[in-house]
BALOBA-1460 file (C-alpha; in Angstrom, 3 decimals):
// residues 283
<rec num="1" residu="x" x="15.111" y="-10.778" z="-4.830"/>
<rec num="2" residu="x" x="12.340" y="-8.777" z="-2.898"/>
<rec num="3" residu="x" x="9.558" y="-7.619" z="-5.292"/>
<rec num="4" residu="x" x="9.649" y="-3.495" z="-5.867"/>
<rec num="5" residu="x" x="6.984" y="-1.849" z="-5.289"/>
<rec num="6" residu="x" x="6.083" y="2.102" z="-7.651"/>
<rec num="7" residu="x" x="4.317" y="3.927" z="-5.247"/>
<rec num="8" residu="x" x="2.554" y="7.064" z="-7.265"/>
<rec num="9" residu="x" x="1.961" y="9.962" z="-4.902"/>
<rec num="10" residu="x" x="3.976" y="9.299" z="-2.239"/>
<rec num="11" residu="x" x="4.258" y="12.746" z="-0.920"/>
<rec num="12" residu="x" x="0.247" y="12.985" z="-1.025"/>
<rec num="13" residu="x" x="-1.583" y="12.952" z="2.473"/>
<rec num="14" residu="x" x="-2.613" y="9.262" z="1.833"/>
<rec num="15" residu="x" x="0.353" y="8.423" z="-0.223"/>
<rec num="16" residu="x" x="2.778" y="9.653" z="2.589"/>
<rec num="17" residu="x" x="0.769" y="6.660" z="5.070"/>
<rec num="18" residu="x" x="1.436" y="4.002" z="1.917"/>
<rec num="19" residu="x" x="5.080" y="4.995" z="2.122"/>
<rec num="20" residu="x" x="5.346" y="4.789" z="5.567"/>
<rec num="21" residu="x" x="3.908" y="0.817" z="5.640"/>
<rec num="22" residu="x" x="6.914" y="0.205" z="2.174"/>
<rec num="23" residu="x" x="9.672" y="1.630" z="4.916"/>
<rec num="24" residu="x" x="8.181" y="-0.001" z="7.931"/>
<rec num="25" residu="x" x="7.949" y="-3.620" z="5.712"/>
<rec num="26" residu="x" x="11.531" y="-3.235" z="4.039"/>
<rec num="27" residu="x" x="9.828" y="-2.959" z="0.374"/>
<rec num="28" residu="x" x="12.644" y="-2.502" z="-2.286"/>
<rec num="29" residu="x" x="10.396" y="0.940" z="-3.699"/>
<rec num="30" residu="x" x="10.684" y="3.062" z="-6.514"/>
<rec num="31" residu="x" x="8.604" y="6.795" z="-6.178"/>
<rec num="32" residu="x" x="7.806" y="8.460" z="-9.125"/>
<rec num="33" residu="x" x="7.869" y="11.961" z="-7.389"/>
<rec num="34" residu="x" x="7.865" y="15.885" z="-8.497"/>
<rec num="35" residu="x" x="11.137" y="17.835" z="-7.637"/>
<rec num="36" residu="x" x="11.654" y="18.878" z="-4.053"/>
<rec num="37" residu="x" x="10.021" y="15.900" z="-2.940"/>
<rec num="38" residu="x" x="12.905" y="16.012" z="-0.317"/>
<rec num="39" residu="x" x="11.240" y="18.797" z="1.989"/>
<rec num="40" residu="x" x="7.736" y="16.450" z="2.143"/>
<rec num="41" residu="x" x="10.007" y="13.165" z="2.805"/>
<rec num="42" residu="x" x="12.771" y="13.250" z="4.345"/>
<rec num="43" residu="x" x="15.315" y="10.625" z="4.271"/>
<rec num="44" residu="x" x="14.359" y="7.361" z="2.547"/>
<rec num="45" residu="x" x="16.487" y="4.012" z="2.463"/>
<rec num="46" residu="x" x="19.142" y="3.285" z="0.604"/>
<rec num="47" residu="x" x="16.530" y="0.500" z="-1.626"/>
<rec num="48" residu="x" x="14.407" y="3.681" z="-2.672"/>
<rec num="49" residu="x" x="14.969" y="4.700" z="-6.292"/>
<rec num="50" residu="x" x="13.670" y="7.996" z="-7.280"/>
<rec num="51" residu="x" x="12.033" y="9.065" z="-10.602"/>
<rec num="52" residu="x" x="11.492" y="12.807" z="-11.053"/>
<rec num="53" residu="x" x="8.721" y="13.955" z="-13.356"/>
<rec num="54" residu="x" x="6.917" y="17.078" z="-13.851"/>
<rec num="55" residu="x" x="3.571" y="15.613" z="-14.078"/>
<rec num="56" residu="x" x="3.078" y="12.145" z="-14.236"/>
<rec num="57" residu="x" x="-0.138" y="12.715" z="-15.761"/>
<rec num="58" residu="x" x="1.219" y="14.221" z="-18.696"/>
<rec num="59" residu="x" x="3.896" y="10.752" z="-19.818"/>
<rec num="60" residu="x" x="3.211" y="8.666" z="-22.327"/>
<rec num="61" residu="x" x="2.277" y="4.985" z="-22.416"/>
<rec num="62" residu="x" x="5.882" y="4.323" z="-23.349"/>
<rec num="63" residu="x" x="7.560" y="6.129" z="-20.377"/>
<rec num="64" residu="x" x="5.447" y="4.270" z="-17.830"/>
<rec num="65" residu="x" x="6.240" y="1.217" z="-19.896"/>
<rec num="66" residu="x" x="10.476" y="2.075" z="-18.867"/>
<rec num="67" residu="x" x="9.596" y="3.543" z="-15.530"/>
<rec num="68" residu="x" x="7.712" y="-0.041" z="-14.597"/>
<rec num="69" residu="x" x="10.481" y="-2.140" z="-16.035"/>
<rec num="70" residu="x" x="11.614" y="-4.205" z="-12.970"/>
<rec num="71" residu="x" x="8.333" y="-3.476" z="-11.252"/>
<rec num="72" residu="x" x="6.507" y="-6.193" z="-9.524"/>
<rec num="73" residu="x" x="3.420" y="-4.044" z="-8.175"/>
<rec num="74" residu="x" x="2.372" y="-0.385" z="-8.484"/>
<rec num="75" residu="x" x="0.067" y="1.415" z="-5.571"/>
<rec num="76" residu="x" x="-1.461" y="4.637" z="-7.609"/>
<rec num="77" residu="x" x="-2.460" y="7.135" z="-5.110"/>
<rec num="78" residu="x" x="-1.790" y="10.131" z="-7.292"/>
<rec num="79" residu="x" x="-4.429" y="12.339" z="-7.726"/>
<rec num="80" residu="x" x="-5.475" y="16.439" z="-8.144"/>
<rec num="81" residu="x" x="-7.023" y="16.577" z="-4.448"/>
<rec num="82" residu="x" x="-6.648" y="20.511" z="-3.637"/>
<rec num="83" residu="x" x="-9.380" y="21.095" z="-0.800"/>
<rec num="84" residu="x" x="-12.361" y="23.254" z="-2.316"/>
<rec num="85" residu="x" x="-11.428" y="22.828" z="-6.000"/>
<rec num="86" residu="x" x="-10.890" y="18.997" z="-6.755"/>
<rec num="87" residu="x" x="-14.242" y="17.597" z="-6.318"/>
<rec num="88" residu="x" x="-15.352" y="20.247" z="-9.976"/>
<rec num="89" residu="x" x="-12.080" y="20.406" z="-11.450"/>
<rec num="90" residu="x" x="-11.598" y="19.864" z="-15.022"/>
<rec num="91" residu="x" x="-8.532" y="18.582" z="-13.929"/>
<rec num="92" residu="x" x="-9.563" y="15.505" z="-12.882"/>
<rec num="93" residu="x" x="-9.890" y="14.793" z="-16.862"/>
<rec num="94" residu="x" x="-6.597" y="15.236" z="-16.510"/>
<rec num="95" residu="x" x="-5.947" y="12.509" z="-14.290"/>
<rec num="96" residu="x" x="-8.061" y="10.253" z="-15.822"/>
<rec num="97" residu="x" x="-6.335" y="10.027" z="-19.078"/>
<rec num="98" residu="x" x="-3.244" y="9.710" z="-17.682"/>
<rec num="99" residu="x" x="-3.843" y="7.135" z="-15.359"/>
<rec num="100" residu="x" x="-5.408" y="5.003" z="-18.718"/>
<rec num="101" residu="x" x="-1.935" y="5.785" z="-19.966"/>
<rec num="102" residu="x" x="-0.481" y="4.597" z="-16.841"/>
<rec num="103" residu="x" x="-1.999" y="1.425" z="-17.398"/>
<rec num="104" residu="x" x="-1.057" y="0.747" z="-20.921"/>
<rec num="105" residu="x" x="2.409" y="1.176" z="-20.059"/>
<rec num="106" residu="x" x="2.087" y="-1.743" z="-17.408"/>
<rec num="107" residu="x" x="0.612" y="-3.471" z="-19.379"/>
<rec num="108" residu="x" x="3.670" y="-3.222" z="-21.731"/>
<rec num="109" residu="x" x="6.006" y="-3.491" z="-18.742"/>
<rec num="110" residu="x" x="4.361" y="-6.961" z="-17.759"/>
<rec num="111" residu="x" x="3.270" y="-5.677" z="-14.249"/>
<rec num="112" residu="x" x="2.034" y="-8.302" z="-12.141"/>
<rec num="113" residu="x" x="-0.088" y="-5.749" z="-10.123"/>
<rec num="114" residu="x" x="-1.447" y="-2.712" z="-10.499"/>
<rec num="115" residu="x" x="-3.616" y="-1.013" z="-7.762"/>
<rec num="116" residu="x" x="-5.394" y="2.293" z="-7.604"/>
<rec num="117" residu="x" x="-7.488" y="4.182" z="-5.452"/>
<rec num="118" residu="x" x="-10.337" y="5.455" z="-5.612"/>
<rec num="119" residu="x" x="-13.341" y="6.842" z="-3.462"/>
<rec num="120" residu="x" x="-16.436" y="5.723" z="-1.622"/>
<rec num="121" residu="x" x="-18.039" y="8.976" z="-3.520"/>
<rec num="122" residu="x" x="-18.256" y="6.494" z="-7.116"/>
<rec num="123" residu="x" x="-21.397" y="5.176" z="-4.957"/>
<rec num="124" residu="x" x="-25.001" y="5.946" z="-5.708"/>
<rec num="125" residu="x" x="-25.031" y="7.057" z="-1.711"/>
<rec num="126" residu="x" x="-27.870" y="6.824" z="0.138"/>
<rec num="127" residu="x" x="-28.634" y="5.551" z="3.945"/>
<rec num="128" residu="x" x="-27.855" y="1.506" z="3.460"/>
<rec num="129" residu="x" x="-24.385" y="0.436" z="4.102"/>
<rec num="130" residu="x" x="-22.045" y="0.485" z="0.613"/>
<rec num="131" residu="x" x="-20.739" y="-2.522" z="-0.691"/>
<rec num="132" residu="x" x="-18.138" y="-3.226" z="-3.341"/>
<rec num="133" residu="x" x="-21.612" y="-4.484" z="-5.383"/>
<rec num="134" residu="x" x="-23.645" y="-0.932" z="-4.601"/>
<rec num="135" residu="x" x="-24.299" y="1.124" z="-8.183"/>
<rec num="136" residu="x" x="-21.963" y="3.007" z="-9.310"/>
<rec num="137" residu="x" x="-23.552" y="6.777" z="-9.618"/>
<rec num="138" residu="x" x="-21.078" y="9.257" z="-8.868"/>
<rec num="139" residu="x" x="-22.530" y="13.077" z="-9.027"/>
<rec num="140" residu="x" x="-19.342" y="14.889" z="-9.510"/>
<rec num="141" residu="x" x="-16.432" y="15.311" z="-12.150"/>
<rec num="142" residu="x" x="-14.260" y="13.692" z="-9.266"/>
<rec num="143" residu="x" x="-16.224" y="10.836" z="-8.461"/>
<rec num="144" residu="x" x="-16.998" y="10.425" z="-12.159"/>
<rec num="145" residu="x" x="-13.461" y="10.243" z="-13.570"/>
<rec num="146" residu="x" x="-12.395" y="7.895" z="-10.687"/>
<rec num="147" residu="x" x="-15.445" y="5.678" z="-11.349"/>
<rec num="148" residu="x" x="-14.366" y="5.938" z="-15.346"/>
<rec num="149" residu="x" x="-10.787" y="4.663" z="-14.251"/>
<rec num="150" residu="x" x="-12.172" y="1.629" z="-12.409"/>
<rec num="151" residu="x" x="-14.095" y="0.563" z="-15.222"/>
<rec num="152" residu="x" x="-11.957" y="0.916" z="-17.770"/>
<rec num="153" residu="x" x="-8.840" y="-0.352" z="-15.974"/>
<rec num="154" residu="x" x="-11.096" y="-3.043" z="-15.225"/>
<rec num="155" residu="x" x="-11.453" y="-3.712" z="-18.870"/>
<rec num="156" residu="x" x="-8.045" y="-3.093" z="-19.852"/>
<rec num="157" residu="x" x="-6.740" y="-5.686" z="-17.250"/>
<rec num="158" residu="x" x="-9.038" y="-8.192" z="-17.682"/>
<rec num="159" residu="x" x="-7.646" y="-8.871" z="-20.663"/>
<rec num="160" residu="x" x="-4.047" y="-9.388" z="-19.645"/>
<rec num="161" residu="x" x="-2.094" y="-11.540" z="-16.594"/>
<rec num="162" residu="x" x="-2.116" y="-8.284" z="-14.760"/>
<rec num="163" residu="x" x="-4.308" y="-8.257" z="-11.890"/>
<rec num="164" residu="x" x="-6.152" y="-5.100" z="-11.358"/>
<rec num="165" residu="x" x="-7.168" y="-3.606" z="-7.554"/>
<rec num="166" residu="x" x="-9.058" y="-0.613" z="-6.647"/>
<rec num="167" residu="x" x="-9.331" y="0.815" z="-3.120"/>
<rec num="168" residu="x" x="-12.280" y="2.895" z="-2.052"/>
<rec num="169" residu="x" x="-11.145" y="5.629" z="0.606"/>
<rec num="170" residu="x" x="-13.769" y="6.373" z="2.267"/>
<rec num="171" residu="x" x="-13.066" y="9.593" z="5.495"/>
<rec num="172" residu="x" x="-9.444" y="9.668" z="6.617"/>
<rec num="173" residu="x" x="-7.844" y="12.222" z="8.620"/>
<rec num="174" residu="x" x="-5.013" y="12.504" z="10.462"/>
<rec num="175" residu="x" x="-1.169" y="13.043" z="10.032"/>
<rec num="176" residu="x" x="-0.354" y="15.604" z="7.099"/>
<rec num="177" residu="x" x="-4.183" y="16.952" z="6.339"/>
<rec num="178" residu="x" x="-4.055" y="20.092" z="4.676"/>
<rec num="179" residu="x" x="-5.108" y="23.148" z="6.975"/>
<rec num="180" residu="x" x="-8.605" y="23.456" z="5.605"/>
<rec num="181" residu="x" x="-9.788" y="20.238" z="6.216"/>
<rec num="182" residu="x" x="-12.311" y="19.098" z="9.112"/>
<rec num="183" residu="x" x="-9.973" y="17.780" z="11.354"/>
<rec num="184" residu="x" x="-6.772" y="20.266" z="11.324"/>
<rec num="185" residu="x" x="-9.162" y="23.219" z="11.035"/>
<rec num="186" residu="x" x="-10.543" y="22.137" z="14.607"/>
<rec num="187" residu="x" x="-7.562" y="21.351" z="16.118"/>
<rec num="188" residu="x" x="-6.047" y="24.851" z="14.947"/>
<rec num="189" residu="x" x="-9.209" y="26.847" z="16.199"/>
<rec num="190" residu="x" x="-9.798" y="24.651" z="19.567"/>
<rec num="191" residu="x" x="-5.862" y="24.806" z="20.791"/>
<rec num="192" residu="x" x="-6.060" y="28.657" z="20.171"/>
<rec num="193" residu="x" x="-9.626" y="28.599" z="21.650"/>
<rec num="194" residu="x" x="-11.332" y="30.153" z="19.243"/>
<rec num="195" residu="x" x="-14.832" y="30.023" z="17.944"/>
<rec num="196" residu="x" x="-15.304" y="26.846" z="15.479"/>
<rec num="197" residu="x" x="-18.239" y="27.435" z="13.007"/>
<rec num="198" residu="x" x="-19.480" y="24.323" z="11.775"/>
<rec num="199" residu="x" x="-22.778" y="23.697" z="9.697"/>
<rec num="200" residu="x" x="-25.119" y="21.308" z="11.230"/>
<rec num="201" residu="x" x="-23.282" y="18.277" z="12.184"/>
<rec num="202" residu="x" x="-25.770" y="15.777" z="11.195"/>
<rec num="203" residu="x" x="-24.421" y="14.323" z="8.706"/>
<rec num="204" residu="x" x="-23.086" y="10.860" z="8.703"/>
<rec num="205" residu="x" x="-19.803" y="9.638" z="7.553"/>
<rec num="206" residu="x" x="-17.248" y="6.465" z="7.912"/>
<rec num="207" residu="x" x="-13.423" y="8.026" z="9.825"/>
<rec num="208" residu="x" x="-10.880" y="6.207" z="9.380"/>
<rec num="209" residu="x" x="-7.112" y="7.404" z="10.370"/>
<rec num="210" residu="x" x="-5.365" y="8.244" z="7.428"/>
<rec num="211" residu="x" x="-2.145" y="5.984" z="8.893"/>
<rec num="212" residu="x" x="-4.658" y="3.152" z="8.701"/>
<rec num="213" residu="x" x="-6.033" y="3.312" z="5.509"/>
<rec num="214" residu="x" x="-2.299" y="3.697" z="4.354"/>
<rec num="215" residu="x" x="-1.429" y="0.282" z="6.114"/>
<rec num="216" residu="x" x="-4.567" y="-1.683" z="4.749"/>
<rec num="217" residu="x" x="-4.055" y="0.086" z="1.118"/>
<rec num="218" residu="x" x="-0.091" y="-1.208" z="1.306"/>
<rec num="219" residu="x" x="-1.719" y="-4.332" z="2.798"/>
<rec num="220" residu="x" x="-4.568" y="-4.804" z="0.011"/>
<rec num="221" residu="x" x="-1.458" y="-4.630" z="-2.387"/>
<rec num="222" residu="x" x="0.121" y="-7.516" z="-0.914"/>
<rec num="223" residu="x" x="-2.356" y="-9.787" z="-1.173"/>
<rec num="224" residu="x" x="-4.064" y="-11.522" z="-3.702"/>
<rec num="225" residu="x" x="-7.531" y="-9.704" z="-4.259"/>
<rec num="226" residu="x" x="-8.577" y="-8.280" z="-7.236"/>
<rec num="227" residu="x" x="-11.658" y="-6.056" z="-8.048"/>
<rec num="228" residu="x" x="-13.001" y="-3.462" z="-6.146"/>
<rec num="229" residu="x" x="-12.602" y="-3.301" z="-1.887"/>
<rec num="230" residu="x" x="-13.860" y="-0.433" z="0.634"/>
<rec num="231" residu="x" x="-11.053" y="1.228" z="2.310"/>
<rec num="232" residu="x" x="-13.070" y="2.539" z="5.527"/>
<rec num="233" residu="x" x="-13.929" y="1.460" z="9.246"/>
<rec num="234" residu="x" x="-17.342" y="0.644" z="8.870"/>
<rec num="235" residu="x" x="-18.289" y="2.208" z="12.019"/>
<rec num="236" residu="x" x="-20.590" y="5.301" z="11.421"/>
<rec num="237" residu="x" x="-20.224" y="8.610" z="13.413"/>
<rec num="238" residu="x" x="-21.485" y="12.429" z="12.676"/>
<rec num="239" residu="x" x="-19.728" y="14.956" z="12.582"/>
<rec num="240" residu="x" x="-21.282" y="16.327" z="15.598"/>
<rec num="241" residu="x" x="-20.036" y="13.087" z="17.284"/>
<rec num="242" residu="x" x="-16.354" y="13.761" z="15.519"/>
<rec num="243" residu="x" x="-16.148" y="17.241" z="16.166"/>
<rec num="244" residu="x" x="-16.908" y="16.680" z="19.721"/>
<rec num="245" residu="x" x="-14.355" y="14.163" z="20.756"/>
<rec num="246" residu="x" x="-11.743" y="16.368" z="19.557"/>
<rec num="247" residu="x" x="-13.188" y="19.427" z="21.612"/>
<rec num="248" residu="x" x="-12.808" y="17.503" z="24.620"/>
<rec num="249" residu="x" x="-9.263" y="17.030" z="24.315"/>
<rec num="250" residu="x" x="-8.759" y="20.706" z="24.756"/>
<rec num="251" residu="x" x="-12.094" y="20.636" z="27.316"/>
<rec num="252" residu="x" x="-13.860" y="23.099" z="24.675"/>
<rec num="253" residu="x" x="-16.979" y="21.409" z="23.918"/>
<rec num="254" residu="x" x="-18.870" y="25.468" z="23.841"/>
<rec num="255" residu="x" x="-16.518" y="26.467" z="21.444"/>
<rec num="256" residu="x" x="-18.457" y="24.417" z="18.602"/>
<rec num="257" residu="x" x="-20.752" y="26.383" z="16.986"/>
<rec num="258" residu="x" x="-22.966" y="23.977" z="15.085"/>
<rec num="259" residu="x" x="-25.044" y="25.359" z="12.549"/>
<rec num="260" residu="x" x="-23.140" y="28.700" z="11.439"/>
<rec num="261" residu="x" x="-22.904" y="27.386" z="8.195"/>
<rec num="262" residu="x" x="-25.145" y="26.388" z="5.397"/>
<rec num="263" residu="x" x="-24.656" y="23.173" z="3.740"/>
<rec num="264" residu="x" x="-22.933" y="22.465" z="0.643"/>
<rec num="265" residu="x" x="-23.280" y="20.255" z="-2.192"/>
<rec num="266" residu="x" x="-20.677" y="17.788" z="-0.566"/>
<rec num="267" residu="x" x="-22.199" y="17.590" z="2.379"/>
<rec num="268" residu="x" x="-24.088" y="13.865" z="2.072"/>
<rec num="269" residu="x" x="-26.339" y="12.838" z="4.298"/>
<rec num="270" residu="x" x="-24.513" y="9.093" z="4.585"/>
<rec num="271" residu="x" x="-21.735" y="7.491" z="3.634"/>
<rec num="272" residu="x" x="-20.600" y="4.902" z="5.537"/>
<rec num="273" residu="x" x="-19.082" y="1.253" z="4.009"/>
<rec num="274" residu="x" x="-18.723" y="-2.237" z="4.431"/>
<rec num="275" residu="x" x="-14.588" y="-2.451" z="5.565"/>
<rec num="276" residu="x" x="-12.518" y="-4.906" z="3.881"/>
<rec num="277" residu="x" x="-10.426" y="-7.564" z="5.648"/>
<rec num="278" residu="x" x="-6.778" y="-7.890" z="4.100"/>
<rec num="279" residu="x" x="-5.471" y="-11.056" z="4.312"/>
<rec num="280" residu="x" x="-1.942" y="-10.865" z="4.722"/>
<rec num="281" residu="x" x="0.547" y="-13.504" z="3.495"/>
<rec num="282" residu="x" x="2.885" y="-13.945" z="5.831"/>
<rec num="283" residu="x" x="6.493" y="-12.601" z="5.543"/>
């Protein structure tokens, strides 16, 4: 029998992508999914189960051990990741404990696999190129709590036959980005040619197409790695550089505005990371 895969998050803009390489692969999956999941999905196969839950960061060790039963590998990409609010929110406490939770009920299940993912913003950033080995000093509550999950799912693991993944994310965009992200915010100003106020471009980051990072996240999962990996392209590009390619697929270069706005306390000077190479076993 095929392996199942629990994919957390599924109807999440990353999640979504993660989905997308289960269907394209034939995974037997189970989602563990909040009700009308049906308007962000669509139609599934006939091999997806569904598990409806309020908030899956709110079960109990115990229901994650019965939702996992029969579970060969789990992909969490669950997360609190409203635009504006996540990076501060308390409720990233939120997901932390439940994620620890999470993992004690795979642990109890017998998982063979259990893979999370996380963000290139756990780094102590800076200008060199980050590394699975680069410190660990994350300088908000989100990059804290997801840097708190790594380590302690990497203690909780290491003491059982389940073997533990994280994946970094580093900048994806693409298909299903909420409205007031970078990239849908200029494509929604540019194809009604309006003004796009930006701040000053300069800063430095690591794209990567959300439908990619999906693919190597699903393909990550498949393999045989364990620890922590970079999810990212490796190839570094401002903003100004980003912006601009997509104004010159409407031929609106003058419509950026560069500088309009001041900088925030997200904006990083660099972050840009060393990609990881999945192998994958063959099918």
């Amino acid at each position: 029998m095929t392996p199942r895969v629990l994919i957390t998050g599924a109807t999440g803009f990353v999640g979504r992508q993660i989905l997308a390489a289960c269907v394209a692969r034939k995974v037997n999956m189970r989602l563990v999914v909040r009700a009308g999941w049906q308007d962000k999905l669509g139609d599934l196969p006939d091999t997806c189960e569904i598990v409806e839950v309020e908030d899956l960061f709110a079960q109990s060790a115990d229901w994650w051990a019965a939702t996992l039963t029969g579970i060969d590998t789990l992909i969490h990409s669950a997360w609190y990741t409203e635009p504006g609010k996540y990076l501060t929110s308390p409720k990233n406490t939120e997901c932390l404990i439940g994620t620890l939770q999470m993992a004690r009920g795979a642990v109890q299940a017998g998982l063979r696999r259990f893979v999370g993912v996380g963000t290139c913003i756990e780094y102590q950033l800076g200008p060199k190129i980050l590394t699975p080995e680069t410190a660990l000093v994350p300088s908000t509550p989100y990059g804290q709590a997801k840097a708190a999950a790594f380590h302690a799912l990497s203690g909780l693991f290491g003491e059982t036959k389940t073997e533990f993944l994280w994946c970094r994310l580093f900048q994806p965009y693409g298909e299903g980005e909420h409205a007031q992200r970078l990239y849908p915010y200029l494509h929604n100003r540019l194809s009604a040619g309006k003004t796009v106020t930006l701040g000053s471009g300069r800063e430095v980051r690591d794209f990567i197409d959300v439908k990619t990072a999906g693919a190597n996240i699903f393909d990550a999962a498949r393999g045989k790695d364990v620890g922590a990996i970079n999810i990212c392209t490796g190839i570094p590009k401002s903003v100004r550089e980003f912006a601009t390619e997509v104004a010159q697929i409407y031929g609106r270069p003058d419509l950026l505005k560069f500088g309009a706005l001041e900088s925030s306390a997200s904006d990083w000077d660099h972050i840009v990371g060393q990609p990881y190479q999945p192998d994958v076993p063959d099918s």
